[in-house]
C-alpha positions in Angstrom: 0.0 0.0 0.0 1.3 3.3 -1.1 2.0 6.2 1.8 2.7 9.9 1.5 6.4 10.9 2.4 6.7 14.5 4.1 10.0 16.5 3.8 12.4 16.5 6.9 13.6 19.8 6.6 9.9 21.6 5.9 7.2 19.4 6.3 5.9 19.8 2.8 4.6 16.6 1.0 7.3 14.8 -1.1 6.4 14.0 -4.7 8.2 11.3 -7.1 10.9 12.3 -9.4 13.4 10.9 -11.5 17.0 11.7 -10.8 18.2 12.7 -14.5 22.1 12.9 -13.2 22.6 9.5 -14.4 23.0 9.5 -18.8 22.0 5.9 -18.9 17.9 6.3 -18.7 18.2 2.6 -17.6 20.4 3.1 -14.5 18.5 6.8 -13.3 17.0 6.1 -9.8 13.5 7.1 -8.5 13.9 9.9 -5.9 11.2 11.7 -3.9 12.0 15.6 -3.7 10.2 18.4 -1.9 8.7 21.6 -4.2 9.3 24.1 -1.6 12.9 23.5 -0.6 15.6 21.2 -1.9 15.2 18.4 0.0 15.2 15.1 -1.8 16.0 11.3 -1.1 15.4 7.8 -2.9 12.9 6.0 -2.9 12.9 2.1 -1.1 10.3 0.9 -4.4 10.9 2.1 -7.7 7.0 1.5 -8.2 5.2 4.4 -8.7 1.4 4.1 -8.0 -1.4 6.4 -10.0 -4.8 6.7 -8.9 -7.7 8.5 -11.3 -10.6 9.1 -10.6 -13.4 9.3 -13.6 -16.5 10.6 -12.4 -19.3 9.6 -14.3 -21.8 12.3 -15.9 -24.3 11.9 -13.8 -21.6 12.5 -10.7 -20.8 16.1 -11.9 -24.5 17.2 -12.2 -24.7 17.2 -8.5 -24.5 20.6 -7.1 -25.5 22.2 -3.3 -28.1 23.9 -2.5 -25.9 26.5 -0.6 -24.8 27.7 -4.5 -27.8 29.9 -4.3 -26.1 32.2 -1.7 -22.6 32.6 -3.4 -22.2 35.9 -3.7 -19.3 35.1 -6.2 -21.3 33.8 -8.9 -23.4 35.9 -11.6 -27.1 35.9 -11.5 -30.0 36.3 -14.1 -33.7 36.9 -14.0 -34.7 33.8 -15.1 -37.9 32.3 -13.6 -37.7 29.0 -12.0 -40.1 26.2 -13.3 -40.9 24.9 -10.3 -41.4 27.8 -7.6 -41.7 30.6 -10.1 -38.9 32.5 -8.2 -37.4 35.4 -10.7 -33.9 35.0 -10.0 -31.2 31.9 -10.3 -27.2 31.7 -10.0 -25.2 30.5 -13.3 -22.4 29.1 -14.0 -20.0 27.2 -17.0 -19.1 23.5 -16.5 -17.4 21.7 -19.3 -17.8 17.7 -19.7 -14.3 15.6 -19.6 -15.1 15.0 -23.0 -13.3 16.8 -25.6 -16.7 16.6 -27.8 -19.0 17.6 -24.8 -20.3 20.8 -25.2 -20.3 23.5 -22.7 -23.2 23.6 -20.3 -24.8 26.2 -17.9 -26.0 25.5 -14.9 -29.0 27.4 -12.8 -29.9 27.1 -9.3 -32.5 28.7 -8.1 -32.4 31.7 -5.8 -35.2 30.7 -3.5 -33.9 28.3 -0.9 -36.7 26.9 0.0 -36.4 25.5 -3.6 -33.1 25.1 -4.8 -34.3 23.9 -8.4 -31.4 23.1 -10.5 -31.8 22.8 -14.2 -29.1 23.2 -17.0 -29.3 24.4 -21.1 
């Protein structure tokens, strides 16, 4: 099982890196070196674990509520279809899909509603 290594000298979070001293790419040794000071040492396992996550498309439609009240995202009158409230918040979420198209997002203002739809 795969752990996080911290730096010594800062405390930062070590990341993988190749040590590119050595000409022979064969022969170059897997080090883990810190991005906020130059700390580094090598590694006990040249295995290098990768983890991604794909969220599925129905995953990345689910918003909260609380959206409504960020006072960092544009609004529009645009009636809601369900509460007939005259205001919603907007904003742009692509797809991971290169072909997806862009999409826009509304939540309803009225928090007792908290309608989400999408064009």
């Amino acid at each position: 099982m795969p752990s996080f290594l911290y730096c010594s000298e800062c405390n930062n979070l070590l990341y993988p890196r190749e040590d590119r001293s050595n000409p022979d790419v064969t022969k170059r040794d897997l080090m883990f070196a810190c991005r906020n000071c130059d700390y580094q040492e090598k590694a006990d396992n040249q295995c290098v674990y990768r983890n991604e996550i794909v969220h599925a498309p129905a995953e990345q439609t689910l918003l909260v509520q609380d959206l409504s009240t960020d006072p960092t995202l544009p609004r529009t009158r645009m009636r809601c279809a369900v509460c007939g409230h005259e205001e919603a918040v907007f904003f742009q979420a692509q797809g991971s899909s290169a072909e997806m198209k862009m999409t826009l997002y509304y939540i309803c203002c009225n928090r007792a509603c908290g309608h989400r739809w999408f064009s």
